[in-house]
N, C-alpha and C positions, 0 to 999 in steps of 0.2 A: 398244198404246201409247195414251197416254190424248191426246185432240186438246183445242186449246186455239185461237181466233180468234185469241190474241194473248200474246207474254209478257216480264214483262221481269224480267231475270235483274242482278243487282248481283255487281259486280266489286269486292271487299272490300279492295283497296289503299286506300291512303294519296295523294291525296285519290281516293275511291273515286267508281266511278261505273256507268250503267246501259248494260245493252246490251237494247235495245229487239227486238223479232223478232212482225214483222205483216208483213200486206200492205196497201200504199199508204202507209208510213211517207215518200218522199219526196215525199207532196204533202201533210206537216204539217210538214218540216221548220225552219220557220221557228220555230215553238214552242219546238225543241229546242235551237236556238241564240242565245246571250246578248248573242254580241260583234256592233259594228253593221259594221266593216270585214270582210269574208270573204275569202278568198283559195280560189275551188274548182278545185282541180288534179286532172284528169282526162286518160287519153288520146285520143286524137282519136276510137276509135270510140264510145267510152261517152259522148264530150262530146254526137254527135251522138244516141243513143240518148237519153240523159235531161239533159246539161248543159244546155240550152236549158231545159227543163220546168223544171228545178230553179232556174236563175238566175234563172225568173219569179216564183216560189215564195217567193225568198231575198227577191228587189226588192219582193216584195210584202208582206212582212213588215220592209218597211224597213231590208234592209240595203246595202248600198256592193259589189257584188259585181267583182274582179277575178278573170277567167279565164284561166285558165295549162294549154296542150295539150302535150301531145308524145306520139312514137310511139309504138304500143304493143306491148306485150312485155317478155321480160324483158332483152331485149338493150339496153332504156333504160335499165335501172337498173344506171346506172352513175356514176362520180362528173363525167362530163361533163354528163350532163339534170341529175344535181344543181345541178352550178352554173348551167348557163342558168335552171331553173326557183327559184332562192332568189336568181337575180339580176331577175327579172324581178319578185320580191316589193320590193326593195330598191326598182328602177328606179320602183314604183309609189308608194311612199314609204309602204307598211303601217307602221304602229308596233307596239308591243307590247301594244296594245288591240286588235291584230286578230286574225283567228283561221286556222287552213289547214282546207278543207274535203276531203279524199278522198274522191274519187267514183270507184269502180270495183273492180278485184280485188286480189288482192294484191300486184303491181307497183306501181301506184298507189299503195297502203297505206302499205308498204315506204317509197318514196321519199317522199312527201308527208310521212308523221309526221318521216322522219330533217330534211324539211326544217324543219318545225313545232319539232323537237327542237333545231338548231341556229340559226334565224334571230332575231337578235338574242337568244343566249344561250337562248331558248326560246320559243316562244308559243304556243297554244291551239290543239287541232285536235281534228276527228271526224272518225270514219271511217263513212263509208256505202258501205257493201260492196255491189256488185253481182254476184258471183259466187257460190255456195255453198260454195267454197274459200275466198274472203275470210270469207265470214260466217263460219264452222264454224273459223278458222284467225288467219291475220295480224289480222283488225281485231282481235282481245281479246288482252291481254297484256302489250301498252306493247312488243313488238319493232318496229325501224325500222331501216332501211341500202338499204343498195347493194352488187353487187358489185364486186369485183375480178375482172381475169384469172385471179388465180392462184388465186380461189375464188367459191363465192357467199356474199354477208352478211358479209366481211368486216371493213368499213366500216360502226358505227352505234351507236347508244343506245336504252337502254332510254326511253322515252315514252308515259306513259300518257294516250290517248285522255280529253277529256272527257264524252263518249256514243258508243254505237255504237247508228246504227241500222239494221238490216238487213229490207229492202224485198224479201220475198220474193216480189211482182208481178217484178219484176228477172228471175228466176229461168226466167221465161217467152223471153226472150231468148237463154238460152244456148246455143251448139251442144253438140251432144252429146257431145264431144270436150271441152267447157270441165266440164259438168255431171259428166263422168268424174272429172276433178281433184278437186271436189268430193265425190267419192262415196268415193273412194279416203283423204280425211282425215276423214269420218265411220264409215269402217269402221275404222282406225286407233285415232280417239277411242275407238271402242268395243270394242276390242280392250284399251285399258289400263285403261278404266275403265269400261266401262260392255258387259259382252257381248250383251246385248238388244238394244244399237244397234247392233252388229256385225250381228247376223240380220237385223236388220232393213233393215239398209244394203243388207246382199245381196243382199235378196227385192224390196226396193221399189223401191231407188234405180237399182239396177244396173242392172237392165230398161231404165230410163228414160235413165240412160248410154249406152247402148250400140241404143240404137232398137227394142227390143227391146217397148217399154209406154210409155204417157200418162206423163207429168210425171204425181209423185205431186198429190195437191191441194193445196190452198193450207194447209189446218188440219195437214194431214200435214206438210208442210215445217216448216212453223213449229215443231212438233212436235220433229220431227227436226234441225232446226237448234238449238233451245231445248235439247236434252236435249245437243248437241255442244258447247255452250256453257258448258251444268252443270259439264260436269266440267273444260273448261277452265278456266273460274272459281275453282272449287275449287282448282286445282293453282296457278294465279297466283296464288292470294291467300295459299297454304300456301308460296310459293315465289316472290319476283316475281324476283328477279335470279338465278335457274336457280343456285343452290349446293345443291341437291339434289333433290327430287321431282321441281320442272317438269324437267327432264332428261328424264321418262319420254315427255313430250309426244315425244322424238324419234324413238321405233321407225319404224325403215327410214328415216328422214334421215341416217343418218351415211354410208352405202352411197350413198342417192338424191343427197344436195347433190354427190356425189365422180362421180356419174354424170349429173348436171344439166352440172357443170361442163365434164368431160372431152368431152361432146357440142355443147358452144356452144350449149346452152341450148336444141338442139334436140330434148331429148327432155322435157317437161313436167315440171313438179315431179309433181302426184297420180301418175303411171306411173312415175317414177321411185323413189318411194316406195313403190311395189305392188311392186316386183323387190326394192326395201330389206326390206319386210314378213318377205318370203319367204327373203331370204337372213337374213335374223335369225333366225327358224324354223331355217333348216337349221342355224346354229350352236347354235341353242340343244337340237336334237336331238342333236348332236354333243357336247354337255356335261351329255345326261341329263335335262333337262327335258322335257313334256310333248311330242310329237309332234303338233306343230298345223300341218305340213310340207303334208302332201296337203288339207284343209280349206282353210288360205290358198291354196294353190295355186290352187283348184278357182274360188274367190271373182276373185283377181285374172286368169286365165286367162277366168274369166265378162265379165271389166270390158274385155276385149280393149284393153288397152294397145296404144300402137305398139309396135316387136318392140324385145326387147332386143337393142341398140347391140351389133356385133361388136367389142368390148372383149378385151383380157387384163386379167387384176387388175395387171397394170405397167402399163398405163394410168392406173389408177385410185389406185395408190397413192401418188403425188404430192400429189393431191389431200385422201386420206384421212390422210394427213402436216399439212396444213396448214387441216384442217377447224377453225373453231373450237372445237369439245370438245376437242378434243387434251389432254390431260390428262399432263407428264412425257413428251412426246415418242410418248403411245401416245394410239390411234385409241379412243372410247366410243363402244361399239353399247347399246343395249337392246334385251334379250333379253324373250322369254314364260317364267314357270317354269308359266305357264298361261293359258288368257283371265284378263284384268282384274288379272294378276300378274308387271307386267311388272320388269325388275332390271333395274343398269345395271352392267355390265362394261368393264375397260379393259385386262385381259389376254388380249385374242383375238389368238393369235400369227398368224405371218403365214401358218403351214401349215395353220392352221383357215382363214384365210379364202381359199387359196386352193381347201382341197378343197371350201370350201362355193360357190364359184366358180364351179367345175367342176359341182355338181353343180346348181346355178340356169340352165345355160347348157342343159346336158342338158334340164332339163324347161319352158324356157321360149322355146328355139327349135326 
């Protein structure tokens, strides 16, 4: 892979914009941002990891900085932190000159842009990803919401970010269990678009997931995150309201949100999405395409996910009922017809997905 100090990738929407990828990007932040009122909405651990740095950062570049906390995970993002956190905008009297700053993963992300997306009809926001799942993931794209009980992402709008800048110093902080998340949507990205980042995910990252090797370095990340980004880019700007391509972005989410949900959230999005991978795999062995069954296997089995949840597929199919893709009453998986060739199907009956069920359970407990 070709290494790079720093790189910044444009995101070709309408009004288009940059996503930045260096390290030490939040002690320039103040450059990056135009509005002088801020709103930086962070959860309490990340406020105290870099909020502070950051609001000196912000004050020192002259801007008005309001800070807005709450707990963290994904069990906040719901539409009650929404409302305490867009009343506490309101309570401050931001106007529509001001801007939401997100500061943290993709919980954060998620909730902050949905607020950014509805307070006072819309206002300004960046997202500063501190995770390698927010970077590689939620901050590019313009997705924002909150869950529901009866799903995740139910509740939200499309909103696109005016910068993304991803501080991969950041990256140094995570536990290995968060940096897994990560690792598990850059194997993904590179699964549908890009198979070099798949290998590469798996030789470099995973080690580092899993305690296994050193955090890659900083030009490598950057790297790696920049290349997660390409192809995410490409597919938003070929597709920003998901009516066809970006769909592909979802291999193993249609399975993972149905088995995020069904466990109260106690089983991570990235692991949750490694079992999605795999059971797509299987259905798509099942329908004749490429046999990438045992290879993913081998990869997410390497990333030692928590174990999969003692589920039946009637657990889960509630859920996969009322997934957002729902398309006519049926569930959209995307399948591999190869690496980097992925298709989107919505006739996977229920006796496909049960026996692919059965046989995910087999080789993953």
């Amino acid at each position: 892979m070709t290494l790079a100090a720093a790189r910044t990738l444009r995101v070709a929407v309408s009004p288009a914009y940059d996503v930045d990828v260096s390290p030490g990007l939040l002690d320039d932040a103040g450059r990056f941002i135009s509005e002088k009122n801020v709103a930086l909405i962070a959860d309490s651990t990340v406020r105290h990891l870099y909020g502070h740095e950051l609001t000196d950062v912000l004050v020192g570049a002259g801007k008005t900085v309001k800070v807005v906390t709450f707990t963290p995970g994904e069990g906040s993002k719901n539409l009650p932190t929404y409302g305490r956190v867009i009343g506490d905008l309101a309570s401050a009297g931001l106007g529509r000159d001001a801007a939401v700053v997100a500061l943290g993963g993709g919980v954060t992300g998620d909730l902050a842009g949905f607020v950014a997306a509805t307070y006072l009809r819309g206002i300004a926001y960046y997202q500063l990803p501190t995770s390698l799942l927010a970077m590689v993931d939620s901050s590019v794209g313009g997705k924002t919401g909150v869950d529901l009980p009866e799903g995740k992402n139910l509740v939200g709008a499309f909103w696109q970010p005016r910068a993304v800048l991803a501080d991969v110093k950041t990256l140094e902080s995570l536990p290995a269990r968060e940096l897994r998340q990560g690792a598990a949507e850059v194997f993904k990205t590179g699964l549908i678009g890009d198979p070099a980042l798949a290998d590469f995910a798996a030789s470099q990252i995973v080690p580092a997931a899993t305690g296994r090797g050193p955090l890659p370095s900083e030009d490598v990340l950057v790297d790696a995150v920049a290349r997660s980004v390409a192809v995410k880019a490409a597919i938003v700007a070929a597709d920003e309201r998901e009516l066809g391509v970006r769909a592909h972005l979802n291999l193993g989410h249609t399975l993972g949100h149905a088995m995020e949900a069904a466990s109260r959230f106690a089983l991570p999005h990235g692991d949750a999405v490694l079992y999605g991978i795999v059971f797509a795999a299987l259905l798509g062995r099942r329908r004749g395409y490429a046999d990438l069954v045992q290879s993913l296997a081998q990869v997410v089995k390497g990333l030692s996910p928590d174990p999969l949840p003692a589920f039946e597929l009637d657990d889960l199919l509630p859920y996969l009922a009322r997934d957002k893709k729902v398309v006519g009453g049926r569930p959209r998986f995307v399948l591999l017809a190869d690496m980097g060739e992925p298709v989107v199907v919505d006739d996977v009956t229920e006796a496909e997905m049960r026996g692919a069920w059965s046989e995910l359970e087999e080789m993953m407990r």
